[in-house]
C-alpha positions, 0 to 999 in steps of 0.5 A: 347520210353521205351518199356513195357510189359502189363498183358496177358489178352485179353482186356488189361484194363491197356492200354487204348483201346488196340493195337487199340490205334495208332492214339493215339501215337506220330508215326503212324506205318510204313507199311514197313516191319521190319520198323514199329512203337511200340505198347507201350506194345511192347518189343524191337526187337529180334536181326536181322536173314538172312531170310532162306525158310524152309518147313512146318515141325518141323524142317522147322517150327523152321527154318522158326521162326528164319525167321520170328524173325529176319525179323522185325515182332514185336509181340504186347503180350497185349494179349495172345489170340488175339496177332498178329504181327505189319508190313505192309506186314505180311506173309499171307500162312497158315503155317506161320500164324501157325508159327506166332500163336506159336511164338505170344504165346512163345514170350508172355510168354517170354516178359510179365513182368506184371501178369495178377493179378498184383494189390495186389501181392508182389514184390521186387525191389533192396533188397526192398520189397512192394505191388502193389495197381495200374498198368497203365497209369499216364499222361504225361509219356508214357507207363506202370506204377506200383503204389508200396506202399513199407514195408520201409516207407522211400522208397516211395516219395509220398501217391500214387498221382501224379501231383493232380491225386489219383491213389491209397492210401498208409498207409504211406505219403512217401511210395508210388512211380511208378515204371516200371515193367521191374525193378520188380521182382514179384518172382518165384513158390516154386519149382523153388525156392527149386531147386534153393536152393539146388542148391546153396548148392551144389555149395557153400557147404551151411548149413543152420539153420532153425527154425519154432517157437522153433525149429531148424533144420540144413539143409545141401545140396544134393552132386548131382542133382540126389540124390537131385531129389531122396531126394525131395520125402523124405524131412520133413524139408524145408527152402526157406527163402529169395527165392522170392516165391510168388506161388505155381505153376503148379497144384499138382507139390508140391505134387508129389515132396515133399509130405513129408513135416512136417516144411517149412519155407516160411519167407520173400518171396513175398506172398502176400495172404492167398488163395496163402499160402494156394496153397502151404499147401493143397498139403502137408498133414504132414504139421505141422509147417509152418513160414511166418515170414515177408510176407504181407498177405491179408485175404480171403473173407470166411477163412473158405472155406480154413480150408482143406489146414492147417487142421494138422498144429500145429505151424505158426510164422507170426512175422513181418507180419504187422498183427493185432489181430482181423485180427488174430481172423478172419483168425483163422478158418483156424487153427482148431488143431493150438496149437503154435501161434508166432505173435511179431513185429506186432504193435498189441495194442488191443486184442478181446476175441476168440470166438470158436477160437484157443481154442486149443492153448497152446502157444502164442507169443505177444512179441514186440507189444505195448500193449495198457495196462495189461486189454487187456489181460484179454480177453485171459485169458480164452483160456483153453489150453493155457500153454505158454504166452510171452509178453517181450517189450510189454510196460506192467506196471501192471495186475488185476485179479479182479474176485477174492481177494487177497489171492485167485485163479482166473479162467483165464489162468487156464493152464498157467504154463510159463510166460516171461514179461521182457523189460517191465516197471513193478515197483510195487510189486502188478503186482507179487501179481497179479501173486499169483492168477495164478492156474498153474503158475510155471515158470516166467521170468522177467528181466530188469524191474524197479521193479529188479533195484529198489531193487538194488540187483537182488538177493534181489528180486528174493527172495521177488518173490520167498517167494511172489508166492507160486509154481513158480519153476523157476525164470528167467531161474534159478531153485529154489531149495527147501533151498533156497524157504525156505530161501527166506519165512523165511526171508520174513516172519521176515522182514515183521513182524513188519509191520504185527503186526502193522497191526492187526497180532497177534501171537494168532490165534484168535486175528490175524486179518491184515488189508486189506490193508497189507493182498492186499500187503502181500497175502501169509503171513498169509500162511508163518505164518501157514507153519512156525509159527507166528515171535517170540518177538526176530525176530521182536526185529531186526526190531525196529531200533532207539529202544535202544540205545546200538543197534546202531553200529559205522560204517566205510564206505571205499572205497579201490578202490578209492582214492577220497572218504573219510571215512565215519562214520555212526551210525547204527541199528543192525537191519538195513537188508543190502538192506537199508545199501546200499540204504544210501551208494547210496546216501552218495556216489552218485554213479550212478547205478552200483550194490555195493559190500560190505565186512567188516574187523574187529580188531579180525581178521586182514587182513581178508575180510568177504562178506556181500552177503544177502541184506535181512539179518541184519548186525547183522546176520554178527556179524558185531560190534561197531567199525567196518570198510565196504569196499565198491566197485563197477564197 
């Protein structure tokens, strides 16, 4: 029969009726001594000794221990407080029976392999991490099972049913499976974890770079195991990442070794609740940033009686937590100075407005969540403080601020000066519109969206976003330097002109009235207009393409690079910017969607390649003329 261990209380409710239960067993016990039969929570045997006598002191008692271990006694540790040993003709003198007292609670310790609080704590087993929601019986099988509902949806085999009995509910179809628990591991408490950690540093040389949010701190092992008991006392910045702590143990042993900790890094361990995160933080009162990156948390009944253990923390990372946002706002009390939130790779879809919550936060990480549309972030558009917002691959397409019009500042975000939205399937020009509206925002990262490939040529819409918002200062990581602001609004203004006059734009300033509809598309021209002056008659001259006849240009295309397209002749504007000449050649060539690179020859200077680099500019700004060739390449 497989031998197990059971959970340490003094009525085991996961084995039936207790040790009481032998009627119940195919083998009855034997009432000779060393021959008996098993309790199911029974473990094996420790191996046979000689009896030896011993007397009734320390060392005898230990002598007669070894005795008493190999003389076929089994202890049953279903219950700590009421174990006893199974055997027929059990010793009956006094210190023994003390003997049998102190071996029972020893062994017990040794041998329990399920804690007494196992349903809902995390485990871990062959590298694959999940929750326990069930421990007991599950018929016909003997002995104890653990019901397991794993992080890998594809680890389980079933929903938490076995043969048409429910004995718990997985999330997840496939998900769930029994297990024994001498194959778990329900891991260690922190300290254990940090000695072990160093010492494998000191073994193995090990360096390790740690980050909490932004931060990264290189850690490096002590050189011996007195200096590293003397530098416990002293360590700001801690890692256990990966080390299976799922406690914090012994009363205050944290706070005696390591008071000082400001950074620990607690991601990937087997936590598996707030109250026990909260443990570990109560006893480190410099706490400031603290990273739970993939730990399965479940929330207290009243967060707020644990406010005291993380009254000081500044920053916390719960990436990959499988939290959601309302379950956020209602841990929130807990974080009364939290000022940096990271919270990607959650699933979150929807988000509630934070009531007389997280009003001191200055940046938040939603990234890599499928947000169900740009509307749900008006609900936190109005933390006061926040500074920072990242919400790359978050499915994002378009955003409203719809408490004011174009042209206008909008009261959310009122403090956000950085705003990353790449990965996302941004197309339209109205969501950089949108932007506008920002009081504060300064700096913007929007690469790999529809709307930059649309454009063809990264560099043409880098400065249509630059001339569209107004005090953006830098632009995908790259600083906007102030010629090329001024560049990127001149140009704006002079292609967009034509339109604006067709629109009711004139350059008397009491006949200049645009339409809604342009002044919605173009929110800042009529302040391009006011910094630089109205577009004079020859600008907007560049903008009539088929107007003249004598305009138009005889152009060669070529392609030096490859042999299988012909020349081609085209007639052209001079008017006609770059960005549409290579929106012709897209199609005429048909070729796929790597970026062209242009130059041109001409008769008055053979042998020489000028390069056509500004998509905004007309090919009349290169003194391109009638009879010219354009080379064209691409990779």
């Amino acid at each position: 029969m497989e031998t197990q261990s059971c959970c340490n209380t003094d009525h085991c409710a996961h084995c039936p009726g207790g040790c009481s239960t032998w009627a119940k067993q195919a083998v009855p016990p034997q009432s000779t001594l060393g021959s008996g039969g098993q309790c199911p929570a029974e473990t094996p045997a420790v191996p046979s000794t000689e009896a030896a006598a011993a007397k009734h002191s320390p060392a005898g008692s230990a002598k007669a221990a070894a005795t008493l271990t190999g003389s076929g006694l089994r202890p049953c540790t279903h219950s700590a407080s009421s174990t006893f040993w199974h055997g027929g003709n059990a010793p009956q003198t006094p210190w023994i029976r003390s003997l049998m007292t102190i071996l029972n609670a020893q062994l017990a310790n040794m041998t329990d392999s399920v804690p007494c609080d196992a349903v809902g704590r995390r485990i871990i087993c062959d590298g694959e991490k999940g929750t326990v929601l069930f421990v007991g019986n599950v018929p016909p099988t003997a002995g104890l099972w653990l019901g397991v509902e794993w992080d890998n949806p594809e680890r389980g085999k079933h929903d938490g049913s076995n043969e048409g009995v429910r004995y718990f509910k997985s999330r997840h179809p496939t998900s769930a499976s029994f297990i024994r628990p001498k194959k778990v591991n329900f891991g260690v408490d922190l300290l254990t974890a940090l000695k072990r950690r160093y010492d494998l540093e000191d073994n193995q040389g090990y360096t390790e770079k740690m980050t909490v949010g932004k931060t990264e701190v290189q850690m490096v092992g002590f050189q011996s195991v007195s200096e590293k008991q003397s530098q416990l006392h002293k360590l700001e910045v801690v890692s256990v990442k990966g080390s299976d702590v799922s406690s914090a143990g012994q009363d205050n042993e944290i706070q005696q070794t390591t008071p000082n900790i400001v950074l620990l890094n607690l991601s990937e361990n087997l936590l598996s609740s707030w109250d026990r995160v909260a443990d570990i933080t109560r006893q480190l009162t410099k706490l400031k940033a603290l990273e739970l990156r993939g730990n399965r948390l479940s929330i207290p009944a009243n967060p707020s009686s644990l406010t005291h253990a993380f009254a000081n923390l500044k920053e916390l990372a719960l990436n990959k937590t499988g939290v959601n946002w309302s379950e956020v706002l209602e841990c929130a009390p807990m974080w009364p100075a939290l000022e940096e939130l990271y919270l990607s790779d959650n699933s979150i879809t929807d988000l509630q407005k934070p009531v007389h919550v997280l009003q001191s936060l200055t940046l938040l990480d939603l990234s890599n969540n499928p947000l169900s549309g740009g509307e749900q972030l008006k609900n936190i558009g109005y933390l006061p403080r926040l500074n920072k917002l990242l919400l790359t691959n978050t499915g994002l397409s378009s955003i409203h601020f719809d408490d004011v019009g174009p042209g206008c500042k909008t009261a959310m975000f009122p403090s956000l000066e950085f705003l990353a939205v790449d990965n996302n399937n941004i197309s339209q020009w109205s969501f950089v519109n949108e932007l506008e509206k920002l009081q504060s925002l300064q700096k913007l990262s929007c690469l790999n969206n529809p709307l930059m490939s649309a454009e063809r040529n990264a560099e043409t819409a880098q400065q249509l976003i630059i001339a569209k918002i107004g005090k953006l200062q830098v632009l995908n990581k790259s600083e906007i330097l102030p010629d090329e602001r001024r560049g990127a609004e001149l140009d704006y203004r002079k292609i967009f002109g034509r339109e604006w006059l067709e629109a009711g734009g004139n350059q008397d300033p009491e006949k200049n009235r645009p339409s809604e509809a342009f002044t919605a598309q173009h929110p800042r021209y009529q302040i391009l207009i006011e910094k630089y002056g109205a577009p004079e008659d020859g600008e907007l001259k560049e903008q009539q393409p088929f107007a003249l006849k004598n305009q138009l240009l005889t152009i060669t295309f070529k392609c030096p690079d490859r042999d299988e397209k012909k020349p081609i002749e085209k007639k052209l504007p001079d008017s006609m910017t770059i960005q549409k000449v290579k929106g012709l050649l897209y199609r005429l060539l048909k070729v796929p969607g790597s970026e062209l690179k242009l130059t041109y020859t001409s008769s008055k200077m053979e042998g020489k390649e000028i390069e056509i680099d500004n998509d905004l500019k007309p090919l009349q700004f290169y003194s391109i003329e009638d009879g010219d060739s354009v080379l064209v390449r691409w990779s």
